[in-house]
C-alpha positions in Angstrom: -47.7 -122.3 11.6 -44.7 -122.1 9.0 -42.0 -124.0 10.4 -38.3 -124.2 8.5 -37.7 -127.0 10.0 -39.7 -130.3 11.4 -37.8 -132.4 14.3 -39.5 -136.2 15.2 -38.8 -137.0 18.5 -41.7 -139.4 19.1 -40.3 -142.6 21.2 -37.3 -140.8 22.9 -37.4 -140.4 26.4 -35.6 -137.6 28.2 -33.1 -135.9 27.9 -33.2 -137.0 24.0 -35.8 -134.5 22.7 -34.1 -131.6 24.3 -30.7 -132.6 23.3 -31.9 -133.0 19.8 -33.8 -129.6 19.5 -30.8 -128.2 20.3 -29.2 -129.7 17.1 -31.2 -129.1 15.3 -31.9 -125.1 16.4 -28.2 -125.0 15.6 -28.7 -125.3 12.0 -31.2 -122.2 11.9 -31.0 -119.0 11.4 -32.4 -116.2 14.0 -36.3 -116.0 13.5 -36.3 -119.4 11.6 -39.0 -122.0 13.7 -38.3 -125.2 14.6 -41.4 -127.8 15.0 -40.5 -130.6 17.3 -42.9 -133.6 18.0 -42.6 -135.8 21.2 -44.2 -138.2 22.9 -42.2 -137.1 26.7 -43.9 -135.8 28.7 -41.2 -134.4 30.4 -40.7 -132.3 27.2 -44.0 -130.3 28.3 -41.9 -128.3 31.0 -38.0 -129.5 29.7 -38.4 -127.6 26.1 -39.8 -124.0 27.5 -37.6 -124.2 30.5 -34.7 -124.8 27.2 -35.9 -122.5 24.9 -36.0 -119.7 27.3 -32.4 -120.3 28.6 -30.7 -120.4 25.4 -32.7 -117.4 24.0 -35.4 -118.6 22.0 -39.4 -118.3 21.5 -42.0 -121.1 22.4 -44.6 -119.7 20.1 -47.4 -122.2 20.2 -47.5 -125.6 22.0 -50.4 -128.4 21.4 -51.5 -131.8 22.8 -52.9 -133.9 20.1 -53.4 -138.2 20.7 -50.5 -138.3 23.0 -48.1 -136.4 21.0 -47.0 -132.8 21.6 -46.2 -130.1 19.1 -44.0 -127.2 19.7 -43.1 -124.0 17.5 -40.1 -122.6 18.8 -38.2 -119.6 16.9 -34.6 -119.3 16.8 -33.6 -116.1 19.1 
């Protein structure tokens, strides 16, 4: 997955990765992806539940040794 920008959010707890997708989502352009990684588990249900509200795409999510992945393009 192409991503135009990669966010590291490994070691923040709550609200943090959210907070900081949204940061960075700012500085994209519509149909440009954002890769976050996290280690919240929260971030499992917080970053869809975000995504959808503000208008963007969760296209691909993965669980790989305790860290998650997301693809999420800019609505």
């Amino acid at each position: 997955m192409n991503a135009t920008k990669v966010l590291d959010a490994k070691g923040l707890a709550c609200p943090m990765p959210v907070v900081r997708a949204k940061k960075a989502m700012d500085e994209l352009q519509s149909g440009q992806v954002l890769e976050v990684h996290t280690t919240d588990k929260g971030a499992k249900n917080d970053l869809p539940a975000w995504a959808k509200a503000s208008g963007h795409t969760v296209l691909e999510m993965k669980e790989e040794n305790g860290v998650l992945t997301f693809w999420i393009q800019k609505g």
